[in-house]
KEKE-3310 file (N, C-alpha, C; in steps of 0.2 Angstrom, whole numbers, plus 5000, padded with zeros to 4 digits):
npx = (4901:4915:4920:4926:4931:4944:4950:4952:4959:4971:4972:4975:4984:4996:4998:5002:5013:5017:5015:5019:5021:5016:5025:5035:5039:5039:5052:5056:5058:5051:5057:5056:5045:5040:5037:5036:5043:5035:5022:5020:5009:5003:4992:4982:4976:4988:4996:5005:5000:4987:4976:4964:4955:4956:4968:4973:4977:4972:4958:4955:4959:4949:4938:4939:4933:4921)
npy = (5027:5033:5024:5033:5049:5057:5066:5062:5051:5054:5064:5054:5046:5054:5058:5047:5033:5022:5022:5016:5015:5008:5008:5010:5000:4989:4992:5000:5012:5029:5039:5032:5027:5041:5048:5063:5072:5082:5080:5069:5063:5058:5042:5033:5022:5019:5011:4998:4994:4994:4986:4984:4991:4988:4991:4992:5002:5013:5011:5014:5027:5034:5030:5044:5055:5050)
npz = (4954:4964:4981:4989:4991:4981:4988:5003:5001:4996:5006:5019:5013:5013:5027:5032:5038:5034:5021:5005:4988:4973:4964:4966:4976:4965:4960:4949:4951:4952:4938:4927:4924:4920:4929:4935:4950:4956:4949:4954:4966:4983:4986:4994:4987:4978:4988:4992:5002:5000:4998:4991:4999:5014:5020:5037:5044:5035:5036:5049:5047:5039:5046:5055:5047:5045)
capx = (4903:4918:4916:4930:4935:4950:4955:4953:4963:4975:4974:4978:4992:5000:5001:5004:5019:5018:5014:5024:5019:5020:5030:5044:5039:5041:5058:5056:5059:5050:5060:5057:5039:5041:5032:5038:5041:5029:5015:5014:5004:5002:4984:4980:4976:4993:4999:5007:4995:4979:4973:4957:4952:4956:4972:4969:4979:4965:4950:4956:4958:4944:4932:4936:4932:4911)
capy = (5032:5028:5025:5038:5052:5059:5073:5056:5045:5060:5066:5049:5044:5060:5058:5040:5032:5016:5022:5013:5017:5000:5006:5008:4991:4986:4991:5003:5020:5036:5040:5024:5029:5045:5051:5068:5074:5089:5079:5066:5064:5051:5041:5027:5018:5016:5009:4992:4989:4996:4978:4983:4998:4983:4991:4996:5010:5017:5010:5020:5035:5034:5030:5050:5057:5050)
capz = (4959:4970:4987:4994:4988:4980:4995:5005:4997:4996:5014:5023:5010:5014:5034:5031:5040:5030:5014:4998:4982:4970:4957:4972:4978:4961:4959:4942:4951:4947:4933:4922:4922:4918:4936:4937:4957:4956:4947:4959:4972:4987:4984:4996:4981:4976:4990:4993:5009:5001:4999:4992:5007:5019:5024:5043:5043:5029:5040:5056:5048:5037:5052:5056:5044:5043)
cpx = (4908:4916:4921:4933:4942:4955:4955:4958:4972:4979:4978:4983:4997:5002:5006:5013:5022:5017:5022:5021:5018:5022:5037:5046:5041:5048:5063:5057:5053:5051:5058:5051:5034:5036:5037:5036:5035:5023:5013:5013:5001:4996:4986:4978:4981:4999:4999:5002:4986:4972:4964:4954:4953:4961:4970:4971:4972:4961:4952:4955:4953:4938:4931:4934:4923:4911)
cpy = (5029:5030:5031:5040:5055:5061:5068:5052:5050:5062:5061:5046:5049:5061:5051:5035:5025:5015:5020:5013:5011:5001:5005:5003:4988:4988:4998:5009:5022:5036:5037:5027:5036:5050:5059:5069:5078:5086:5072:5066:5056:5048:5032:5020:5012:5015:5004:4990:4991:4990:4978:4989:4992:4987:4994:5003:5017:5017:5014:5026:5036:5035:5038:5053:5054:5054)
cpz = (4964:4978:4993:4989:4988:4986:5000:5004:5000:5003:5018:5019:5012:5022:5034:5033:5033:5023:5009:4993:4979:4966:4962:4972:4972:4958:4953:4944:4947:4941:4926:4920:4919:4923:4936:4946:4958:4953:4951:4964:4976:4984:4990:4993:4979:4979:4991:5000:5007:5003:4997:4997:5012:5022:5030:5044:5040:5033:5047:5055:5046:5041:5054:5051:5040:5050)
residu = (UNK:UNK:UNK:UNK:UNK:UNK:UNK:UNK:UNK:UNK:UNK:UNK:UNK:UNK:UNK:UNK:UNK:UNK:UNK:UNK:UNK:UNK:UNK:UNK:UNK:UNK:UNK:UNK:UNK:UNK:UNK:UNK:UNK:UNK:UNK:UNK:UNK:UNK:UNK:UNK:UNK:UNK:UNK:UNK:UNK:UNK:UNK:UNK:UNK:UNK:UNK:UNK:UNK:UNK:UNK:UNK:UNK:UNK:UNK:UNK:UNK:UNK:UNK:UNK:UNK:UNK)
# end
């Protein structure tokens, strides 16, 4: 079971100032990986600070939402 759902993940990547993908950080563009615009989608997961759910940005917002 994970511990934070999707519409979670979802919501706070999507306000996210600091949000960076890690294919970006990695350099390979979108394109390479064959990410269409319209099929993707932010995800706290698959950002360069998730660090695990340690990233604070996530824990701040997160805390609204219990």
């Amino acid at each position: 079971m994970e511990k934070y759902t999707q519409n979670q993940l979802r919501s706070i990547a999507g306000e996210c100032q600091e949000f960076e993908h890690i294919i970006n950080a990695m350099g390979y563009g979108y394109s390479l990986l064959n990410i269409s615009a319209k099929d993707f989608s932010r995800r706290c997961t698959d950002c360069t600070n998730w660090l695990g759910g340690s990233c604070t940005i996530f824990q701040n917002e997160i805390s609204q939402w219990k």
